[in-house]
C-alpha positions, 0 to 999 in steps of 0.5 A: 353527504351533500351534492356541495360535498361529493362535487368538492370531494370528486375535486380534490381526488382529481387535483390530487391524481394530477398532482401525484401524476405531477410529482411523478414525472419531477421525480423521473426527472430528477432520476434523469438528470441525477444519476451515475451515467449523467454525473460521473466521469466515464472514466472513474465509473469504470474503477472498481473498489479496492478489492481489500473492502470487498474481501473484508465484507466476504470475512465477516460474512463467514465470521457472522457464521461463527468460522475462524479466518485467518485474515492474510488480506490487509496489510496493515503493521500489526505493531503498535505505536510506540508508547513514546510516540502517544506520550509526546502527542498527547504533549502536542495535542493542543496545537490547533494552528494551520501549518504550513501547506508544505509541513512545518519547518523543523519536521522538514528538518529532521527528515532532510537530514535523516534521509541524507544519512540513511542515503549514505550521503552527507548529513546536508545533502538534503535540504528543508526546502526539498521536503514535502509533508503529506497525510500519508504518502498515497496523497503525496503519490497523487498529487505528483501524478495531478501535476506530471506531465508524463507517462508513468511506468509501474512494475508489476506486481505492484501495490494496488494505488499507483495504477488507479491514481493514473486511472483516475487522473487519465494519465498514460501508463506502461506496464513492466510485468516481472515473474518468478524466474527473475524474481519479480524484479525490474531488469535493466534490459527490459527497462531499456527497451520500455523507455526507449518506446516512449516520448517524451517524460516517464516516471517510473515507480520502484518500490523496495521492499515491494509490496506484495512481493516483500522483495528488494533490490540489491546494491548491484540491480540498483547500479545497473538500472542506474546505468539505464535511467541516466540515458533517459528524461524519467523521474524515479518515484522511490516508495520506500516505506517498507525500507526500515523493516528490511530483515538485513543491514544490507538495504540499498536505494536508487537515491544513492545512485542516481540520487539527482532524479529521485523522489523518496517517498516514505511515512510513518505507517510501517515503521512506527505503525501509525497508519492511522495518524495518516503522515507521509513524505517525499524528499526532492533532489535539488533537480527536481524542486521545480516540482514543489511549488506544484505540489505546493499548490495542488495541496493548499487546494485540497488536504491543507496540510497534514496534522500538526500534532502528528508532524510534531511527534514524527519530527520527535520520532525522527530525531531520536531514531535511537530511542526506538530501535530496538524496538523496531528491530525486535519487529524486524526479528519477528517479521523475519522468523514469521516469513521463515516459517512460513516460506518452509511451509509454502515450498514444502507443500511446493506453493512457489514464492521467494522469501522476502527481505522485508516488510510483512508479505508474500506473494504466492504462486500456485502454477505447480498445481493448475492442471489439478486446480483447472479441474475443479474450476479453479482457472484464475486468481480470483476463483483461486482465492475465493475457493481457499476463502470457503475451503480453509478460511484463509483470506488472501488477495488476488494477483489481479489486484496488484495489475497482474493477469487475472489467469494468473493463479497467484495471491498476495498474503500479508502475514499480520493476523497476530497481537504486535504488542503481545509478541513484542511484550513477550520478547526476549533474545534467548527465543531467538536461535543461533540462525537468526530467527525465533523459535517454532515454539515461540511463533506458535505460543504467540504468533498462533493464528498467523501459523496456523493459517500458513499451516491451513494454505498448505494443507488446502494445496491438491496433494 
């Protein structure tokens, strides 16, 4: 090598060191300028994610180390969509136009009168023009909270949406917190007491079938919070999409009491079991449609509109109901023999909870057993969880979940680890017994897992 050489090669290494110096420095201030702490809400920073992902991940971790579990964590409809449902969508598959921000008219429609007749009203109470079509009600949920000028009440145990809406949106919240004794159930004078401590506008969300209670309010709890909210400037936000699972013909909304200032909110999710087609409503009293024009506008600049093959064959779905309920009502039997099964199961083995009336959950108390379970470490829901997680397979998710105390050692368990369409294929009226519900034998052939992980949760209790 010459001296040109070495000079040029000693050259290019210097330009080199102080390009790489050069590079390195842009890359710190990229990292600077483009990260968490410079680019994300303070706010939003501290949401935590959903707490079902994170116990899916700890499941799969213990499948991969070939262990059963029975996953009692998601609560998802474990019955399929009807088969009249995938052949009418398959006949609307093709329509690729823009619906309308608000859902297609004849949708609208056919909620409108559906709703007014299940609020035991006339068939025309409702109007098209007081629907909103969403992608699924959760969105419908947000937006309402994006446009509200108000603080929103939430009565816990509560699913786990409502409150992170209101934390993601820095809306002010108030909690109601219900217990075992008044069986998880808002009461008109604790009510009374909350609205009368806020200025200005509330809206208060009531959701009946609860999710993760499975509970539901009465005709006569109904009348009497009615007697409170007409004192007062709430909304009520009504979710019922748990509401045409209820395991009796005795199911009662606060639409039919003080119907001028509630919103229903349901969807297709759990009845149909189309969570997937993502589609839900609301349904506006004329006193509130001051409302839709908002949500109008909040949903033509974020989600469009929802699917309109799917708001096809719901708008089919709706319109004839009766071609379809039998088979939810073979669903309601099967959900409601599974919950009695697994409520002698829970209060022989003395875990506290109440038996749902409908839906697919229990919410489960293990307070009989915190002195026994504190002595093991056990002094919250989470290690509650986590230790019957490792101990017996069995997934549940936490009461901290659904806005309760972390100290407090209770967990939700959706009961909706088994075949829907096996069960529903397998069904016949001579299983079901004179008191209402299926057979042991028939839930244990086809219902297996969902038996046995009741019967592995009791048998983990301290004895």
């Amino acid at each position: 090598m010459n001296l040109n050489e070495k000079l040029n090669e000693k050259v290019n290494e210097k330009l080199n060191e102080k390009l790489n110096e050069k590079l390195n420095e842009n890359e710190k201030e990229i990292k600077t300028i483009f990260n968490t702490k410079n680019w994300v809400k303070n706010h939003i920073q501290k949401i935590k994610m959903s707490s079902t992902l994170e116990m899916n991940m700890k499941m799969k971790k213990l499948e991969d180390q070939g262990k059963k579990v029975y996953k009692f964590g998601f609560g998802q409809s474990p019955f399929p969509i009807p088969e009249k449902m995938i052949e009418n969508i398959k006949e609307n598959v093709h329509e690729n136009a823009y619906p309308p921000v608000e859902g297609i008219k004849e949708l609208r429609q056919t909620i409108a009168k559906f709703e007014s007749i299940q609020k035991k009203q006339d068939p025309t109470f409702y109007s098209e023009n007081n629907v909103i079509i969403g992608t699924g009600s959760k969105i419908n949920m947000f937006n309402l909270m994006t446009i509200a000028n108000c603080t929103v009440i939430v009565v816990t145990p509560a699913w786990v949406s409502y409150a992170k809406h209101t934390e993601i949106l820095d809306l002010p919240i108030e909690y109601i917190h219900t217990s075992f004794e008044d069986n998880y159930k808002l009461k008109p004078q604790i009510l009374q007491e909350k609205l009368s401590k806020i200025n200005g506008n509330a809206l208060l969300v009531i959701n009946s079938p609860n999710n993760p209670t499975g509970l539901s309010y009465s005709k006569q709890e109904i009348e009497e919070l009615s007697v409170v909210l007409k004192k007062h400037p709430v909304i009520v936000l009504a979710d019922e999409i748990y509401s045409l699972l209820s395991f009796d013909n005795d199911y009662h909304s606060i639409a039919e009491f003080c119907p001028e200032r509630t919103i229903i909110s349901s969807g297709i999710s759990k009845t149909f079991g189309a969570g997937g087609w993502r589609l839900g409503y609301f349904v506006f009293p004329e006193e509130l449609t001051f409302l839709i024009q908002p949500m109008k506008i909040i949903t033509s600049h974020t989600f469009s509109a929802a699917n309109l093959p799917v708001q096809f064959t719901t708008k089919f779905a709706y319109s004839n109901f009766e071609q379809f309920q039998e088979e939810i009502n073979k669903s309601i039997i099967i959900l409601r023999s599974i919950a009695n099964f697994g409520y002698k199961t829970f209060t022989k083995a003395k875990i506290r909870t109440i038996f749902p009336n409908g839906g697919f959950y229990f919410y489960i108390d293990f307070e009989n057993f915190r002195t026994s379970l504190e002595s093991n470490n056990i002094k919250d829901c989470d290690s509650l969880c986590e230790h019957i997680l490792q101990d017996a397979n069995v997934a549940l998710l936490a009461a901290n979940s659904f806005d309760r105390d972390i100290n407090e050692l209770a967990a939700r368990l959706a009961f909706v680890n088994f075949d829907g369409k096996l069960v529903l294929d397998n069904f016949s009226y001579e299983y079901v017994q004179k008191d209402g519900f299926l057979s042991d034998s028939f839930l244990r052939e086809f219902c297996s897992e969902t038996i046995e992980g009741f019967e592995k949760l009791a048998d983990w209790v301290p004895k």
